[in-house]
N, C-alpha and C positions, 0 to 999 in steps of 0.2 A: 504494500500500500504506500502510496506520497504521501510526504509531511503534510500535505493540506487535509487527504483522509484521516488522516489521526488526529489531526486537531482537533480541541474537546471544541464545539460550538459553543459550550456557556463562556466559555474564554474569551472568543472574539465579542460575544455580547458584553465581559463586563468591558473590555478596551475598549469598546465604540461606546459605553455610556461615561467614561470617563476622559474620554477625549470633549463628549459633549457635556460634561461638565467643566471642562477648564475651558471650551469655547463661553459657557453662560457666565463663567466667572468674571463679575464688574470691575472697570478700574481701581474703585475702593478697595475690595476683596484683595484683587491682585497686590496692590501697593502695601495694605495691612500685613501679609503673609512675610512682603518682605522685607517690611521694617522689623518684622519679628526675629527674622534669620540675621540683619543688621545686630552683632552685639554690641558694639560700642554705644547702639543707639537705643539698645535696651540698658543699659548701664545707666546713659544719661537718664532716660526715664525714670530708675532708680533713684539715682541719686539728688534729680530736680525734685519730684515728691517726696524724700529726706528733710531736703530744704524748707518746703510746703510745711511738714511735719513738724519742724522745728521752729520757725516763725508761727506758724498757729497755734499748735501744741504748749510752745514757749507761753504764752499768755495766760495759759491755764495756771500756771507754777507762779509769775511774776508779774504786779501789776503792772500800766502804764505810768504810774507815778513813782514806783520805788524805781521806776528806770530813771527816772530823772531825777531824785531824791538827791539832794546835796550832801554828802556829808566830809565836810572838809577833815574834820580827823581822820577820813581812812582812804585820805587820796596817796596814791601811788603804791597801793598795796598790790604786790605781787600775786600771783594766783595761788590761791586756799582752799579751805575748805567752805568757807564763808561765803567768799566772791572766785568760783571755778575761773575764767577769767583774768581776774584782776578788779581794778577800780583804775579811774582816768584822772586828771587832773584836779576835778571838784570830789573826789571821791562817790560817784556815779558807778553803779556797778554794770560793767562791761559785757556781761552773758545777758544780762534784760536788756542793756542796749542794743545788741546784737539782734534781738528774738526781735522787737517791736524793729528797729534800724531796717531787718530785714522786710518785714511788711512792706515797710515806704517802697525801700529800693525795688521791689519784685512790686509794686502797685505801681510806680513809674516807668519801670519797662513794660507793662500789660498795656498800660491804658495810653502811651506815649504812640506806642505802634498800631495800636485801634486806629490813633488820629493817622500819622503816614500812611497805614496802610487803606484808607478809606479815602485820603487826598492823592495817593498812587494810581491805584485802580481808577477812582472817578476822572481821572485829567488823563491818564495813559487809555481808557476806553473810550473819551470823547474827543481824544486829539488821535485814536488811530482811524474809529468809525467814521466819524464826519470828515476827518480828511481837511483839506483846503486851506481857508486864512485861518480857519480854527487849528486845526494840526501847527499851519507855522508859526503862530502865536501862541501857544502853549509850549511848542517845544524849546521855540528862541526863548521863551520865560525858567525854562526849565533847566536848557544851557547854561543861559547868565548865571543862574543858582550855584551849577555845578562847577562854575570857575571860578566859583569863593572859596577859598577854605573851610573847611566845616566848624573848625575851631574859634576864627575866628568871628564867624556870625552867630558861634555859639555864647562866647564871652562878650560880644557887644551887645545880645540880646539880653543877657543874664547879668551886664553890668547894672542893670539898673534896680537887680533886686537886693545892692548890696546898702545896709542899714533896714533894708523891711524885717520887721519883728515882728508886724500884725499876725494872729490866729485868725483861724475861720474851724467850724463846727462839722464835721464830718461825718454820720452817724455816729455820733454820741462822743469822738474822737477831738482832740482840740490838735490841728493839723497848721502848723506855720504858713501863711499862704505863700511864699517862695514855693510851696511843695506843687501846686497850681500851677503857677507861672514856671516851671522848671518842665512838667508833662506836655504844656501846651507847645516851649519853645522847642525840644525835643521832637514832639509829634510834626511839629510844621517844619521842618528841617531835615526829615528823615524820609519822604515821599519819592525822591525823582531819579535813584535807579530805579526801585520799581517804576514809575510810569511809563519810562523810556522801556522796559522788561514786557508792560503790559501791553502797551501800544506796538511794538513788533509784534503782540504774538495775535490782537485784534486785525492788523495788516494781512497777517496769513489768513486767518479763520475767517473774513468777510468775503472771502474769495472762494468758497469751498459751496461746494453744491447745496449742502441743506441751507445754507444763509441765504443762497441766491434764491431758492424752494420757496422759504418763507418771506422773501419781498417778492415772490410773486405772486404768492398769495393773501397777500396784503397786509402785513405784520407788521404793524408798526416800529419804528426803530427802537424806541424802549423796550418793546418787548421781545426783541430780537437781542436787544443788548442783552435783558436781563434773564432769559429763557435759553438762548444760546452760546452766546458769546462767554458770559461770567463762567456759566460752569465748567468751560474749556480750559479759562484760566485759573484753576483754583490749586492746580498743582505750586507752580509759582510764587503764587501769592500767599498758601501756607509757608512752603518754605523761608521764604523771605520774613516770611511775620516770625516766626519762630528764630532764626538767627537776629534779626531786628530787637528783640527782648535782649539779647546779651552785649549785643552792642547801645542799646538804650541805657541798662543797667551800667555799664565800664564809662558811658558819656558823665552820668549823673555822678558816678564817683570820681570821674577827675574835676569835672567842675563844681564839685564840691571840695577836694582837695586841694585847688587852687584857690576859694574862699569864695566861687562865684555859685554857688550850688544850693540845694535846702539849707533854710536859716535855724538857729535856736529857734523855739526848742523843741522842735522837730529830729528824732533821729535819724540816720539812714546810715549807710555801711562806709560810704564815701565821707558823711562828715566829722567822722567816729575819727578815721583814718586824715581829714584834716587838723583834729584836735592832738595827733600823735606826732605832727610832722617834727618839731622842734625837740622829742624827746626817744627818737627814733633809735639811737644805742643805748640809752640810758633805762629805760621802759620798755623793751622790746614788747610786752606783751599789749600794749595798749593799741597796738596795728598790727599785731601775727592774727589774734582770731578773725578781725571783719578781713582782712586780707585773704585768708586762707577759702571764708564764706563767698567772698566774690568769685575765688578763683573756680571754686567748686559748683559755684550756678553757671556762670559763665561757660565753664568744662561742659557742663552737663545740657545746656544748652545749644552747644555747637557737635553735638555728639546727635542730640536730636534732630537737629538742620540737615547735616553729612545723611541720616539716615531717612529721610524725608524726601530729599533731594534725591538719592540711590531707588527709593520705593517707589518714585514717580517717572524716573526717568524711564522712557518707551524702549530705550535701546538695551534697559538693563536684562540680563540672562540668570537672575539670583532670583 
C-alpha cells in the first residue's frame, strides 16, 4: 500500500482544522501569543506591576503626611530599622517618599502620553487623510517643532513654574499644581514623531481597496477615519504610548532634578533625587532608592515596548 493509503484520515482532518484555526486566529490573538513567548517582555510586565504594587500597596502601611512629616532631629539618618530607607535633609522618611513620589511620577507619565498620544494621532490622521494645504500646514508646524531641542522648550516652558507653591485638591489629594503644568507641558511636546508615524501609515491605508469601497459607498470621512483607518493604526500607537510612559517619566525626573520640575510639597522620584544633589557622596542613600525605582520602571517599561513592537510587527516568525 502508499503512504497516502495508510494514512489515518482522522489525521488529515485534525491538520486541516488547525491550519483553519490559525487562518481564524485575529491580529490580537496573534500579537498576545507572542508577547507571551517575548520574555524580557514578560519580565517587564512583572516587574512594572511590582512597581504598581508598591506605590499603591505602599499607602496602605504609610500615610500621605508622615511622608512629608518634618522631623528635623532624624534628618540624615542612614537606613534602619525605623526608616528602611533612610530620612532626607528635613528628616522626611525616604521609603513613604518613595511609595507616594512614585504615584506622581507613574500619574505623569500615564496621563502626559494620553495628551501626545491623542494630539499625535489626531494631527498625523488629519494631515495624512485630507492631504493638501492641510497636510502642508500641519507638517511645516510639526517640522519647526522638531528642530527645537526638546530640552530646551522643555525648560522654557517649565521656567515659569519656578516659585509656584500653590496646591490644588485632587481626589481628596493636596497635589502642588507645578504637578499640572509639568503633564500638560510634557503631553504637548511629546506628539510629533508619532504624527509624522501616523500620517505615513494613513498615506498607505487611504489607498487600499476597502477605503476606496467605503467612499464609494458613501462613508463619510469620519467615519472612515474612525471605522477604518484608527484600527489599522493601533499597532503603532500602542507601542509608542507605552515606551512614551518611560521617556515621560526620565523627562519629569531630570526636570525636576534641574529644579525646573514638580514643586514642594508635592513628591515625585525626580525631586527626591533633586533634594540629594548637593549630598551625593556624603548621603549616598538619599538618591540610591528613587534612582534604582526609576531605573526599574523605566527597564520595565522599555522591555514592554521591544515586546509590543516584536508582537505586532507582520514580518515577525515568533
Amino acid at each position: 500500500m502508499t503512504d497516502m493509503m495508510m494514512s489515518d484520515p482522522r489525521t488529515s482532518v485534525i491538520k486541516i482544522k488547525k491550519q483553519e484555526s490559525r487562518k481564524a486566529d485575529s491580529v490580537w490573538r496573534v500579537a498576545t501569543r507572542r508577547f507571551m513567548q517575548h520574555r524580557m517582555a514578560v519580565v517587564g510586565v512583572i516587574l512594572i506591576a511590582s512597581m504598581v504594587v508598591y506605590c499603591v500597596g505602599g499607602a496602605a502601611l504609610y500615610s500621605e503626611k508622615y511622608s512629608n512629616e518634618v522631623v528635623l532631629a532624624d534628618k540624615y539618618q542612614a537606613p534602619n530599622a525605623a526608616h528602611p530607607f533612610g530620612t532626607d535633609s528635613v528628616g522626611r522618611d525616604l521609603l513613604a517618599r518613595t511609595i507616594y513620589g512614585g504615584q506622581i511620577s507613574l500619574m505623569i507619565g500615564v496621563i502626559s502620553v494620553i495628551i501626545s498620544i491623542t494630539l499625535g494621532t489626531l494631527i498625523g490622521v488629519i494631515s495624512g487623510y485630507f492631504g493638501g494645504w492641510i497636510d502642508s500646514l500641519l507638517m511645516r508646524f510639526t517640522e519647526a517643532l522638531l528642530s527645537i531641542p526638546a530640552l530646551v522648550l522643555l525648560l522654557l516652558f517649565s521656567r515659569t513654574l519656578q516659585g509656584n507653591t500653590s496646591t490644588i485638591n485632587v481626589l481628596g489629594r493636596q497635589l502642588s499644581a507645578s504637578v499640572v503644568a509639568i503633564v500638560v507641558i510634557i503631553g504637548i511636546l511629546g506628539w510629533m514623531q508619532l504624527a509624522r508615524i501616523v500620517r505615513s501609515l494613513v498615506l498607505s491605508l487611504k489607498e487600499q481597496e476597502f477605503i476606496l469601497a467605503a467612499t464609494t459607498v458613501g462613508a463619510t470621512s469620519w467615519r472612515i477615519i474612525f471605522q477604518h483607518i484608527l484600527p489599522n493604526c493601533l499597532a503603532p500607537i500602542i507601542v509608542s504610548a507605552t515606551l512614551g510612559v518611560g521617556t515621560a517619566i526620565i523627562t519629569e525626573a531630570y526636570l525636576s532634578f534641574l529644579g525646573f520640575g514638580v514643586m514642594a510639597p508635592t513628591a515625585t522620584w525626580g525631586n527626591i533625587l533633586n533634594s540629594a544633589q548637593n549630598q551625593l557622596t556624603q548621603y549616598p542613600w538619599m538618591w540610591i532608592a528613587p534612582s534604582i525605582l526609576i531605573i526599574i520602571t523605566v527597564l520595565a517599561i522599555n522591555f514592554i515596548g521591544d515586546g509590543l513592537r516584536d508582537a505586532f510587527d507582520p514580518r515577525s516568525t515568533r
